[in-house]
C-alpha positions as CSV (number, residue, x, y, z in Angstrom):
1,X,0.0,0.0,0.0
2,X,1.3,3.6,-0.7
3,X,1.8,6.0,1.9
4,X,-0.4,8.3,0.7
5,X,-2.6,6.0,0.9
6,X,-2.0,4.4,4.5
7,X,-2.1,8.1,5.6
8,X,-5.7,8.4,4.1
9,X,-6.8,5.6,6.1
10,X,-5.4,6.7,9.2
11,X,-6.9,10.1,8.7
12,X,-10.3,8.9,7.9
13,X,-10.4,6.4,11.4
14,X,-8.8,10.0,13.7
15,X,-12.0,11.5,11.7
16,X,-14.0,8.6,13.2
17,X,-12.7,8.7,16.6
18,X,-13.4,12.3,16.6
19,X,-16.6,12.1,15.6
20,X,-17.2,9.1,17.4
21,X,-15.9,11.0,20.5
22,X,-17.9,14.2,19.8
23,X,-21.4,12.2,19.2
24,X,-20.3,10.5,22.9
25,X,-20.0,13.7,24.7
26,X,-23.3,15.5,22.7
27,X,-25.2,12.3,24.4
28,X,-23.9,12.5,27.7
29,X,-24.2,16.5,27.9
30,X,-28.0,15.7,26.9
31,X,-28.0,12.9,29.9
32,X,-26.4,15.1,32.2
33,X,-28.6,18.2,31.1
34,X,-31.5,16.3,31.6
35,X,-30.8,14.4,35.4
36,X,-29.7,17.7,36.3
37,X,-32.8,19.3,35.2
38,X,-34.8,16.3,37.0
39,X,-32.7,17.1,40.0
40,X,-33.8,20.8,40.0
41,X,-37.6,19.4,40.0
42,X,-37.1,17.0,42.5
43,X,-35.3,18.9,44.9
44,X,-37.3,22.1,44.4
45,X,-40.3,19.9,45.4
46,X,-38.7,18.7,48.1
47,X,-38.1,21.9,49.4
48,X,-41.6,22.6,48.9
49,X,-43.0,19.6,50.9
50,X,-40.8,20.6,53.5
51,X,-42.0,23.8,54.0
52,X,-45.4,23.1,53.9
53,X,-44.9,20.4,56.5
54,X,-43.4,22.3,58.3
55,X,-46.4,25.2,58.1
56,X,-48.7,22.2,59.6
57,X,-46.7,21.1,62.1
58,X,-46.6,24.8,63.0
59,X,-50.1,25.7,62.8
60,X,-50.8,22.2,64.6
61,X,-48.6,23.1,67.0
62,X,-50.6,26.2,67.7
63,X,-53.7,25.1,68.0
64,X,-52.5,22.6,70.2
65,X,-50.8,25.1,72.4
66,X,-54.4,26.5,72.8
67,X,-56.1,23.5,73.9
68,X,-53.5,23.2,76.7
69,X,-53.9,26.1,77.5
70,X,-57.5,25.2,78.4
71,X,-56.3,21.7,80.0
72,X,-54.4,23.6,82.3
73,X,-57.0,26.7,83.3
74,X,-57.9,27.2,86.6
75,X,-60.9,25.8,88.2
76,X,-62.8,28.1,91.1
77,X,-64.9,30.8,91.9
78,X,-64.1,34.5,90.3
79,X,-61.6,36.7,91.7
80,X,-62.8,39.7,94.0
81,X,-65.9,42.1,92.7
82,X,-63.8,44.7,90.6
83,X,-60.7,42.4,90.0
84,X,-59.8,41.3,86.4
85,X,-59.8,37.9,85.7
86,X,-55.8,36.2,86.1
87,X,-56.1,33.9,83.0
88,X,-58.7,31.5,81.9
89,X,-60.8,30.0,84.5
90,X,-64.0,27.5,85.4
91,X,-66.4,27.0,87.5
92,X,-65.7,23.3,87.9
93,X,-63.5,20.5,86.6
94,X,-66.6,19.2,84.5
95,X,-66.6,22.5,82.1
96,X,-63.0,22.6,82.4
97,X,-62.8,19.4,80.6
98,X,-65.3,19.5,78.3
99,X,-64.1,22.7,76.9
100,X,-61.0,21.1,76.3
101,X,-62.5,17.7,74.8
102,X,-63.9,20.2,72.2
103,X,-60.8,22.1,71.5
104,X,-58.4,18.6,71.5
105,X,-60.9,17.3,68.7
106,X,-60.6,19.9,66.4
107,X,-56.8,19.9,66.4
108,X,-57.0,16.3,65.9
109,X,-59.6,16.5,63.5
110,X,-57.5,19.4,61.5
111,X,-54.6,17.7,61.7
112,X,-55.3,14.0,62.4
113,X,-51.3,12.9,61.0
114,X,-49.4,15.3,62.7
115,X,-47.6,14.6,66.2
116,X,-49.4,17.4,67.5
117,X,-52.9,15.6,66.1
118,X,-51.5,12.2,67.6
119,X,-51.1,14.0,70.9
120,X,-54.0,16.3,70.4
121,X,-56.6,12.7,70.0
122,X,-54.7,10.7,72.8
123,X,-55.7,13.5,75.4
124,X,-59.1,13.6,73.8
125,X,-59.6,10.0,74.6
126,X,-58.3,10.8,78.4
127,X,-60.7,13.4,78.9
128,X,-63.8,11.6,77.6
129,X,-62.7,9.0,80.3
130,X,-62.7,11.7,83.4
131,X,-66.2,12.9,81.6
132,X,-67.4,9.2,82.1
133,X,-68.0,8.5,78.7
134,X,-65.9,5.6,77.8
135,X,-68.0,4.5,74.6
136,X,-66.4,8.1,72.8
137,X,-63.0,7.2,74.5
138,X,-62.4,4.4,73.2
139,X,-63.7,5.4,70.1
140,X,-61.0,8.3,69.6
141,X,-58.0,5.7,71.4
142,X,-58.9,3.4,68.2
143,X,-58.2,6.4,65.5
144,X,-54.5,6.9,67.5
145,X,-54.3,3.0,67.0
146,X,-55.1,3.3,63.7
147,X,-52.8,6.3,62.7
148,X,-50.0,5.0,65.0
149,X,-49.6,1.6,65.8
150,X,-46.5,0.7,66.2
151,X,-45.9,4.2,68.2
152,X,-45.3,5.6,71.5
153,X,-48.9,7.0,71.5
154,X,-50.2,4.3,69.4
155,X,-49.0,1.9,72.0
156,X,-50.3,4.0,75.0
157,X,-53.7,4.3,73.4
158,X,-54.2,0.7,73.3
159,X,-53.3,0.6,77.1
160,X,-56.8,3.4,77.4
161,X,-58.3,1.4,75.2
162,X,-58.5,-1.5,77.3
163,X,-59.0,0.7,80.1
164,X,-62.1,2.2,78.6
165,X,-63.2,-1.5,77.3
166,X,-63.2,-2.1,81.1
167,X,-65.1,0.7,82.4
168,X,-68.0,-0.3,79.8
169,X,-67.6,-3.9,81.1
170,X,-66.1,-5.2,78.1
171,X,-63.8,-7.4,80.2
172,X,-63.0,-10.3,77.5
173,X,-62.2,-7.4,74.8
174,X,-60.2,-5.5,77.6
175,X,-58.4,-8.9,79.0
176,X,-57.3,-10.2,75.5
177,X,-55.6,-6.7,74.5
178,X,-53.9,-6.4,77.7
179,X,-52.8,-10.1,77.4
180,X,-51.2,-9.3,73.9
181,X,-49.8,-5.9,75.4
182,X,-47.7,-8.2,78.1
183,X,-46.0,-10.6,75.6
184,X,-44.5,-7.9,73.8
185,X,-41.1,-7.7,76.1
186,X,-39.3,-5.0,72.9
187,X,-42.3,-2.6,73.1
188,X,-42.1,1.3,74.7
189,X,-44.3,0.4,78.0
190,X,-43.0,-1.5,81.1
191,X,-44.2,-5.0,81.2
192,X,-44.7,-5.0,84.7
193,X,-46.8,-2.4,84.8
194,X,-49.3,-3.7,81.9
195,X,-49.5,-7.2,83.8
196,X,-51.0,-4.8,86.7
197,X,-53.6,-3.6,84.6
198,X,-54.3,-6.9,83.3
199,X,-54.7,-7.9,87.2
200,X,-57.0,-5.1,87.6
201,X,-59.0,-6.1,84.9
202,X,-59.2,-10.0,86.2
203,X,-60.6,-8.7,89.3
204,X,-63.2,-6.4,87.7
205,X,-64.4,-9.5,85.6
206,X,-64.5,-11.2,88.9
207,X,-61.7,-13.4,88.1
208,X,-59.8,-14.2,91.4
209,X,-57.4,-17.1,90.4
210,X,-56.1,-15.5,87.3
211,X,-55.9,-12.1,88.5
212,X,-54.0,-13.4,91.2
213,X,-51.9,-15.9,89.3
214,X,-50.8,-12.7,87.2
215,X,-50.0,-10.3,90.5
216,X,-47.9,-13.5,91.1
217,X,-46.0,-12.9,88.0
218,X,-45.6,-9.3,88.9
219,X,-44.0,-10.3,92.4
220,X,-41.7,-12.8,91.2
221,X,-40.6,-11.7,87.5
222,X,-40.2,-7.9,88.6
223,X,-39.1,-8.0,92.5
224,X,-37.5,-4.7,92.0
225,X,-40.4,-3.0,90.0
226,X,-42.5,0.1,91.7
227,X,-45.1,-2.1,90.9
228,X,-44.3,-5.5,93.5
229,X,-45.6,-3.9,96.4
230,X,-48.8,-2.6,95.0
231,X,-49.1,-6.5,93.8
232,X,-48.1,-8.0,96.8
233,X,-50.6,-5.6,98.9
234,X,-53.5,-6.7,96.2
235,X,-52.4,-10.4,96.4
236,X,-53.2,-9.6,100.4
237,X,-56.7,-8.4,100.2
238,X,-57.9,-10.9,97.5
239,X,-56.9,-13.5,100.4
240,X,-59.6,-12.1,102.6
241,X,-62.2,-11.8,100.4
């Protein structure tokens, strides 16, 4: 082969590599263009998830802040004749807690999701409980359930569940939920402290042996738990009766 012609050749495959080269780069600057471009999207809408969680959380916080505020007013008679009121106040602890029953519910109903919601229907359940209503207790412990489950207030609303179940005489419902409670040793709430409320609720269904067989537990699987005296002092009085 001539040289001028070898040179051709080898001209004509640097042309390809070149062109080769430059087709790779226009494809990758298009690639790159675009994830870049897909990155702007997602993180701008990230940002903007963000900040309207955070404007819940805020405004849940709020009306949360309220209802406390409510929870913790003072109950008595008015001040001196002439003197201005210090703060919110009620006559009694009744329409102290059912104006905060209504203000709890509409933060949870607002923001049912939310910690503040979480929060906001747990103490809505407690205070239908003081009111003596433990049908709507339990009733608003189940939504908390059902919103958090696995959760600090999920798990503390299934304890007021049960307790609720028990105060409408729902003993089997009340028994079988603290029984599942106490065989979960990894969860959030003391052990020994749900085996006394499953001892409280043997002896409100007026079942002696198993009540007792569980204060028993109490006693000798916890010795140095708060709760062994209390269970040892109720083992005592279920002797005499």
């Amino acid at each position: 082969m001539k040289r001028t012609e070898r040179q051709h050749l080898k001209d004509n495959e640097l042309q390809n590599l070149a062109r080769q080269a430059r087709d790779a780069y226009d494809t990758r600057r298009r690639e790159t263009t675009a994830l870049v471009a897909v990155a702007v999207v997602v993180g701008a809408a990230a940002i903007g998830y963000i900040a309207w969680r955070e404007r819940v959380q805020s405004k849940a916080h709020s009306l949360l802040a309220e209802a406390v505020v409510v929870q913790d007013a003072r109950v008595g008679p008015p001040g001196a004749v002439g003197a201005p009121e210090q703060g919110l106040r009620f006559n009694t602890e009744r329409e102290r807690a059912e104006a905060a029953v209504a203000k709890l519910k509409s933060v949870a109903d607002a923001y049912p999701s939310s910690d503040a919601g979480l929060y906001a229907r747990y103490q809505e359940a407690a205070t239908w409980i003081t009111l003596g209503d433990p049908a709507k207790a339990a009733a608003a412990y189940q939504q908390v359930i059902d919103r958090d489950s696995s959760g600090i207030y999920g798990q503390m609303a299934k304890l007021g569940l049960a307790e609720a179940q028990t105060r409408s005489g729902q003993y089997d419902s009340a028994i079988r939920l603290f029984q599942d409670m106490s065989q979960r040793k990894e969860g959030p709430l003391p052990v020994d402290g749900i085996l006394m409320q499953l001892a409280r609720a043997y002896i409100d269904a007026g079942k002696k042996t198993e009540a007792q067989q569980t204060l028993n537990r109490v006693v000798s699987e916890f010795p140095t738990s708060p709760f062994s005296e209390d269970a040892k002092k109720t083992l005592e009085n279920l002797k005499k009766t």
